[in-house]
N, C-alpha and C positions, 0 to 999 in steps of 0.2 A: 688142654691136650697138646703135645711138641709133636708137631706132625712131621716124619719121614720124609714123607713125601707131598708136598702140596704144591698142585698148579697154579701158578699165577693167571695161565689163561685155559680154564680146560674144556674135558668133555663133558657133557649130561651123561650120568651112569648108564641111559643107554646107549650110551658111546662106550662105554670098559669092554666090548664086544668090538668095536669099531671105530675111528680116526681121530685123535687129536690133529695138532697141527704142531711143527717143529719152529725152531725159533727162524728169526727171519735169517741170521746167517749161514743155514743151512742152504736155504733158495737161491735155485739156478734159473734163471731167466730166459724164457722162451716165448719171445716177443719179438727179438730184431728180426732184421733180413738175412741170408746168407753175406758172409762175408766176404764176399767178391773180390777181384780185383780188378776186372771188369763186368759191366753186366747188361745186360737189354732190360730198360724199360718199358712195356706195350703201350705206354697207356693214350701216348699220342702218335701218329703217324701220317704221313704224305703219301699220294702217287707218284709212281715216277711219270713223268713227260710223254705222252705220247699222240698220235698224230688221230685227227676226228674227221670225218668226211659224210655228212651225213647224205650224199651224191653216188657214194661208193660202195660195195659189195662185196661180199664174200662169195667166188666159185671154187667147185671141186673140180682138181684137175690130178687125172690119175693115181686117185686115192690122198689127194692129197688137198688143205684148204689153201687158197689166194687171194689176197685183197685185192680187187678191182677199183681204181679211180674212175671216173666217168669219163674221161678218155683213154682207158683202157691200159693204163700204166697197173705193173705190180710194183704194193709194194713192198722195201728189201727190207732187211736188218734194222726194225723200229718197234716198236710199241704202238698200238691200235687201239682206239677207245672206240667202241659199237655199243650205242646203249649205253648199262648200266656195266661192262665186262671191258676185262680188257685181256688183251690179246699179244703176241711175241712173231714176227717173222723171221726167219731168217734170212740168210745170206742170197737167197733161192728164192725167196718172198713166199717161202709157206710156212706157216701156221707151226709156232712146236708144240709136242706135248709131252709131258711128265717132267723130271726136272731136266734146264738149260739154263747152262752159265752164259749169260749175255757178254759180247766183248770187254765191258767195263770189269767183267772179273766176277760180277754179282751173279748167284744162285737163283732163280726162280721156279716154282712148281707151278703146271697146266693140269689140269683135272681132265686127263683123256676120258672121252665120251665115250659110254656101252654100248653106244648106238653105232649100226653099221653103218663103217664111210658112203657106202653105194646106197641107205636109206635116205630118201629125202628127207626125212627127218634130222638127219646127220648137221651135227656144229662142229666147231674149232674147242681147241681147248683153251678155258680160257683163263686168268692167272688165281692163283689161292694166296689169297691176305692171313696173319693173323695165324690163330690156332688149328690146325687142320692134322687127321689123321689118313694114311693108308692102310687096308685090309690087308695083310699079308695071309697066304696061304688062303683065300680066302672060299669059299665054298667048301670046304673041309671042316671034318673036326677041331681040325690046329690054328682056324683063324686066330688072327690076334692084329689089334690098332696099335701102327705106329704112330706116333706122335712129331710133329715137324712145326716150325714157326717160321714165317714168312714174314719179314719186315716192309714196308711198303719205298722206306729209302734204300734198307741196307740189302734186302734179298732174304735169301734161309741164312736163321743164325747157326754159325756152328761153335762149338767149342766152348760156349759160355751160358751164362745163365739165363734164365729165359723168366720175367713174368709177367704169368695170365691171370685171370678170373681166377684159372686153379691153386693159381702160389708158384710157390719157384722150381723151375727143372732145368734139367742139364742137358742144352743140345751138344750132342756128341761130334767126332769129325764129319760127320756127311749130315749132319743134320740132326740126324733120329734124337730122339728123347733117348737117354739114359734112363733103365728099370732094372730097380737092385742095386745091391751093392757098386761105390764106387767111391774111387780117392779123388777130389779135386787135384787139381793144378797146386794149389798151397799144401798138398799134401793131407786136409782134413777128410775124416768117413764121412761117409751122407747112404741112407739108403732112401730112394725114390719108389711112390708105389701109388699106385692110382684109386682111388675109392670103388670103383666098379670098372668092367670093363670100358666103358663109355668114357670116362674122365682119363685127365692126361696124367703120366707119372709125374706127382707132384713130391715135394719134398715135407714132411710131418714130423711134427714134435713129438710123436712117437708113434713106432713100429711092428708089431706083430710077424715077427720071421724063422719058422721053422720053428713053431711051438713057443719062440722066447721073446720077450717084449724088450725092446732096444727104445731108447732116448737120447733127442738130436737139440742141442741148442744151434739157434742159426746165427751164431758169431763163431762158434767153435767143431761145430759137426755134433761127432759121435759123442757122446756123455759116458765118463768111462771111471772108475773107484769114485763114484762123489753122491751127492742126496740130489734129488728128482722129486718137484712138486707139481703134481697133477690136478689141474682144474676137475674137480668131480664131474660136473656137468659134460664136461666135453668126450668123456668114454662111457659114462652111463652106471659108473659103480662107486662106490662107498668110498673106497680110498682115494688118497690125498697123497700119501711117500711110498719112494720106492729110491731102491739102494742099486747104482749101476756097478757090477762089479768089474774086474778085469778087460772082460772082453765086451763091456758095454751093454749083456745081458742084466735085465731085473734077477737079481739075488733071490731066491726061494727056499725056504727053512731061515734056520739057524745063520746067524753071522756075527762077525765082529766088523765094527768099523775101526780104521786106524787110529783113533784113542783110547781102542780098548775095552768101550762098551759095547754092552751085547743087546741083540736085537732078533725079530722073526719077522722074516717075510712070510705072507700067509699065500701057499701054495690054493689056497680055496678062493679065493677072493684076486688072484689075478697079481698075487704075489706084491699085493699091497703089505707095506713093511708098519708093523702093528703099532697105533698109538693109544694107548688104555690095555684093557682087559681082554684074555684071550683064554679058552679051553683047548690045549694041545694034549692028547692019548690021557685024557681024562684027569687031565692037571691044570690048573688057574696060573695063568703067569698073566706081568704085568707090567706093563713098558712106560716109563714115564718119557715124556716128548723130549727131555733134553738128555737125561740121563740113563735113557735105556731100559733093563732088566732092574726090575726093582725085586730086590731078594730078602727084602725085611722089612718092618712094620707099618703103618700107616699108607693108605692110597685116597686119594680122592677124587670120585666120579663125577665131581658135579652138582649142583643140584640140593646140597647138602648131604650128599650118600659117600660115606666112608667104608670103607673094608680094611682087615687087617690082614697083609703078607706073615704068613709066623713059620715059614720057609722057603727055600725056593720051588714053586709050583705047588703052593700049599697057600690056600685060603682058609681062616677059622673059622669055624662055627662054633656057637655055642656061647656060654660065658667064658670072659676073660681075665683074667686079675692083672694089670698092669703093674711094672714094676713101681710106680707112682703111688699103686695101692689103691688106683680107680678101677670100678668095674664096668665091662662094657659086656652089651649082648649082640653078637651076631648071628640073623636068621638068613634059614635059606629063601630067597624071592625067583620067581620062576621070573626070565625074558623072554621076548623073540629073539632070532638072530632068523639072517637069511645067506643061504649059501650060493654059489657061484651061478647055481643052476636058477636062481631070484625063487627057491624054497622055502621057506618058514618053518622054523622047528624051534624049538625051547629048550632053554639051557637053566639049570640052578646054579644061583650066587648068592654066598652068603653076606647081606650086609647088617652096616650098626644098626640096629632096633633103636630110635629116639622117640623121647615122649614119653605117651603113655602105652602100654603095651600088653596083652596078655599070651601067656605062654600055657604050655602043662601045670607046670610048679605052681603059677600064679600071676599076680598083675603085679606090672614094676612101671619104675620111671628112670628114664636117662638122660642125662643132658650129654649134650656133644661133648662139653667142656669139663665137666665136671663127674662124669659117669654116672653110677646106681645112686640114687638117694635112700637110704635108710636111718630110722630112727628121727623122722620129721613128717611135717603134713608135707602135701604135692596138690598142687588145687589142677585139676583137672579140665578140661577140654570144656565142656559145659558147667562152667563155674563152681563148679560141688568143689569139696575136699577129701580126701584120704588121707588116711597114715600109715606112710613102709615101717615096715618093721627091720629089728636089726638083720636079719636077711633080704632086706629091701623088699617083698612081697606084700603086698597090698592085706592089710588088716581085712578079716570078714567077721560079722556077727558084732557081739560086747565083746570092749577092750577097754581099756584103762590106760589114760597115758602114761610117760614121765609123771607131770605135775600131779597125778592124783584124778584128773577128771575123765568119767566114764562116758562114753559114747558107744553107738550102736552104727557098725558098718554094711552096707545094703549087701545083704548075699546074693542075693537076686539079681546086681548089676553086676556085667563082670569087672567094671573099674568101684565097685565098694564105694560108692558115696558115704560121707558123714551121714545120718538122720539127721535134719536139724525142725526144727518146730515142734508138732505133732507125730506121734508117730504109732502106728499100731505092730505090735511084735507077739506074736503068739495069744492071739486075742486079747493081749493086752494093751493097756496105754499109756503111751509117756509123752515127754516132753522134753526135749535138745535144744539148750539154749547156746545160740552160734558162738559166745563167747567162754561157757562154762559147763556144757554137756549135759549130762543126765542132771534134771530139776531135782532134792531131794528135801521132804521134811520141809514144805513152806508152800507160800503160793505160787502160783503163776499167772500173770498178766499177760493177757494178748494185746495183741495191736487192735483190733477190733473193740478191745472192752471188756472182751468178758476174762471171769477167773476159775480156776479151779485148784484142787489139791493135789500134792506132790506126796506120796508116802517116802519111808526111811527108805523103800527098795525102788523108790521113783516112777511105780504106776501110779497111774492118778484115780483117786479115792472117789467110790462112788455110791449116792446115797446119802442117810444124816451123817452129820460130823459136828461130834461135839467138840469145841476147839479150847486151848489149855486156858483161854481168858474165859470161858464158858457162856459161851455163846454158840448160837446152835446153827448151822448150815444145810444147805442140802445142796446137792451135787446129782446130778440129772442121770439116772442109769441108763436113759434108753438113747443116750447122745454118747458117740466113740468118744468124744475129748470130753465127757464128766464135765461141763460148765457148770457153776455154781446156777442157779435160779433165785431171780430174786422179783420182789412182788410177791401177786397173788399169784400159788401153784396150788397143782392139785396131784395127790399121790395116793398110793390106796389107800391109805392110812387116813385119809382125807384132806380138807383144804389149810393152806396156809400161807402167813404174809411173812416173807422176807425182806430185813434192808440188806442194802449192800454190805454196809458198815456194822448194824446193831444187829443183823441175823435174824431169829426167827421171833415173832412179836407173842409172848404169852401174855394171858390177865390183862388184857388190855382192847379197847376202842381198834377197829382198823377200818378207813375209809377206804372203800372200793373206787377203781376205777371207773365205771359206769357208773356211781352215785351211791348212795345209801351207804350204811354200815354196819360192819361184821362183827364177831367179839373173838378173842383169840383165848384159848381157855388158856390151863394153867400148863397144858400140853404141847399147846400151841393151835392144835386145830381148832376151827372154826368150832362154835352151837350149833346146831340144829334142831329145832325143834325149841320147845319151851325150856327158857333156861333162865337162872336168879343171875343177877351180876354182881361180885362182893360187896358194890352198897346193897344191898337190900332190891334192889326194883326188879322188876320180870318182863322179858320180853319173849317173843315169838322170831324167832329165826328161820326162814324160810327151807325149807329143806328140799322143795322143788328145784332149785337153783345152786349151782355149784360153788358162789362163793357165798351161799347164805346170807341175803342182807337181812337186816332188824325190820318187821314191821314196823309202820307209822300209820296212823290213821284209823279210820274203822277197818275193819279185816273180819271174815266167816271163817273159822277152824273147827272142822267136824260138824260144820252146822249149829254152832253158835254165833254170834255174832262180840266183837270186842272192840276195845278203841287202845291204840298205843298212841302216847304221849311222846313227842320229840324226846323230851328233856327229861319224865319221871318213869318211861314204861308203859304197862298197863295200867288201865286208870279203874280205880277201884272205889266203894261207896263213894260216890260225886254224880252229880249231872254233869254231862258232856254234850258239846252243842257242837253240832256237826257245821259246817260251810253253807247248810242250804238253811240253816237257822231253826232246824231240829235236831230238841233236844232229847236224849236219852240217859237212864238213870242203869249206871254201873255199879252191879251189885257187887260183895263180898267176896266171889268169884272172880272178880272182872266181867260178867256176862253183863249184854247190854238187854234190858226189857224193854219198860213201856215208851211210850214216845210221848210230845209234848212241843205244843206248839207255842 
């Protein structure tokens, strides 16, 4: 099969709903830092210098705090470490609070105390390191946290970039954190936005602003006409691409990129731009990762699952005649998909049917490669065989090859096995031999041993059979597979010795198995009762006993008594001298009288 369209790296057909990946020259890297041209690093810093007196004191003097030395010196325009805090006086030697630019020109922020000056409770304020916010408007609806960073050498940063724990921001001219839109100094977009009110506006690889999802690489800012690769994991949805158009907006619907191919961003999914299969206003389109809109033939989901485009927004169903003159079948298969709202619903798509398969019509087989088989066997999933027919549909019931050889296919299965061994078909019985079908007009040998007959219409023969060498068989009626019987049997007709080879024994000696011996007439069956054998002699055949042996010995019949001879019969005018060394005189009759010691 010349495939259309085939991935080198693709999706599992449950992906023709959902993301391939693009090649890697589409990927925009969102990994560096901002590209600064200058920048604050937080990640180490110093105190500045200032003066410790663990002798000295803090007084209020007219709403105001004082450092006291222990001789009663204040002191002026320095830095105070008390404890764990530190502290700014001024000019005046009292205490500042909120921000004061120290002579050196540096910036600092004093966390003024809620507490009232006149409470004894009352502190100094004392300096903020580090990441620290202001409440503005604060007891109102309208609060909201400013953001500010205090350097421990340089003061509050302003004007440059700042990073924390959070990532990087933009201190503006007084400090604040920058939220929202804004142009660096090099001229690049950056929009800043903080995860929760609590966090500081940081800057993120992507945006959510006024309904439309914006993308920032931090070498270049704003991402603007180019391809955007999204780590799944890091927003929590299915897609992977998205398309920044003009104004740095993810694209939604329909688009063209500047080569010309066309593509969908999916307005449901968060405006993820489609890699695989997609159902738009009840049409199948189908996006290949490098080359877009695929608007004809072949698609491949993955997994070994094929589909055919046989227009644009048109999937086939059904059978198909290729122009090659293969045939394929495409069925509908119900998915999941899940929409924006993480809902589950089910969509039909038709794909290739491979294998073995059954439909309305019938059972078929398809290779990927090669499509419908028709007019050969197809050996099947659990090793059986079938034969397509020139319509490729799976043979049911008797059929007749090509070569001439007939076979019987299982109606019963819906993939139509061959029969092959024994088989019963309409209370009848046959025999399928794996290499030549229906046995006809001869015998059959099992693997077991045993044999039976094959008639001209290939049920097997049950009962005598006189066979064309004339020899006589019997074939067992109350057994489904008619086995030949060989040995001593018994049928109503009465008893009889079969060989395997010479068949049924007439006019003749047959030693039993248990001992003794039978005579087999000219019929075959056994004597019973008093009978001449063609020399001339008479014996008694027991007729209590199913395979009738020959008396020997003395024996009572009707209440006489007699003597049989191994080797002559009945023994007739003679004395005969029993084992216990009496003797008896055998009349004309064979009756035995007087006795005689």
């Amino acid at each position: 099969m010349k495939k259309k369209t085939c991935l080198s790296s693709r999706p599992s057909m449950q992906k023709l709903i959902a993301v391939a990946s693009l090649s890697a020259a589409l990927l925009c890297g969102l990994h560096a830092a901002p590209a600064l041209a200058e920048t604050t690093d937080t990640s180490t810093v110093s105190a500045p210098e200032s003066t410790s007196n663990s002798y000295s004191s803090w007084k209020k003097v007219g709403g105001k705090f004082y450092f006291y030395t222990k001789d009663e010196t204040i002191l002026k325009s320095q830095w105070i470490t008390n404890g764990s805090h530190q502290y700014y006086v001024d000019e005046t030697g009292a205490a500042v609070s909120g921000f004061y630019t120290t002579p050196d020109g540096k910036t600092w922020y004093f966390e003024p105390s809620e507490i009232d000056i006149n409470s004894p409770y009352a502190f100094p304020s004392s300096a903020e390191y580090g990441l620290f916010y202001i409440i503005e408007n604060k007891n109102t609806p309208n609060y909201h946290y400013a953001y500010y960073y205090v350097d421990k050498d340089n003061g509050l940063i302003k004007n440059n970039w700042v990073k924390t724990d959070k990532g990087w921001s933009w201190a503006g001219p007084d400090g604040r954190f920058t939220e929202g839109w804004f142009t660096d100094p090099n001229g690049k977009i950056w929009y800043l936005t903080g995860k929760t009110d609590s966090d500081a506006p940081v800057i993120t690889d992507a945006a959510p602003v006024d309904g439309k999802l914006y993308f920032f690489n931090h070498s270049t800012g704003l991402l603007r006409n180019s391809w955007v690769n999204r780590n799944p994991e890091r927003i929590g949805i299915e897609g992977t691409w998205y398309w920044a158009g003009p104004d740095g907006a993810a694209i939604s619907g329909w688009f063209k990129t500047p080569d010309g191919k066309t593509w969908y961003a999916d307005p449901e999914h968060y405006n993820r731009v489609v890699m695989g299969g997609i159902h738009i206003d009840d049409k199948y389109y189908f996006f290949d990762y490098s080359n877009g809109l695929v608007t004809h033939g072949w698609i491949d989901g993955g997994d070994g699952e094929w589909a055919w485009i046989e227009t644009v927004g048109s999937v086939y169903s059904g059978w198909k005649h290729m122009p090659n003159g293969k045939w394929f079948y495409f069925d509908e298969v119900e998915f999941p998909m899940i929409n924006k709202d993480f809902v589950y619903t089910t969509y039909s798509f038709p794909l290739l049917k491979k294998g073995v398969f059954t439909i309305s019509s019938g059972t078929y087989y398809v290779d990927v490669n090669n499509g419908m088989t028709s007019n050969d066997w197809v050996q099947l999933p659990n090793g059986g065989w079938a034969w397509a027919q020139s319509s490729g549909a799976f043979v049911s019931g008797w059929y007749t090859t090509p070569n001439g050889k007939t076979w019987y296919f299982d109606p019963s299965d819906p993939q139509h096995p061959a029969l092959i061994g024994d088989a019963e078909i309409n209370d009848q019985s046959y025999y399928f031999d794996s290499g030549y079908g229906l046995l006809k007009n001869g015998w059959i040998h099992r693997a077991d041993g045993s044999w039976s007959w094959a008639n001209s219409d290939g049920s097997l023969y049950s009962g005598w059979k006189h066979m064309p060498n004339g020899k006589w068989f019997y074939f067992d009626t109350k057994d489904s597979k008619h086995r030949m019987l060989v040995g001593v049997i018994q049928t109503s007709s009465g008893t009889y010795y079969i060989d395997e080879s010479a068949g049924m024994t007439a006019n003749n000696w047959v030693q039993l198995p248990e001992g003794g011996w039978a005579w087999a007439q000219s019929s075959g069956a056994f004597a019973s009762g008093w009978y001449t054998t063609p020399n001339g002699k008479t014996w008694y055949f027991d007729p209590a006993k199913p395979s009738h042996p020959a008396y020997t010995g003395e024996h009572t019949i009707d209440g006489k008594d007699y003597y049989f001879d191994e080797g002559y019969g009945l023994a007739r005018n003679q004395w005969i001298t029993r084992s216990d060394g009496v003797r008896r005189w055998a009349g004309p009759d064979g009756v035995l009288t007087e006795y005689k010691r």
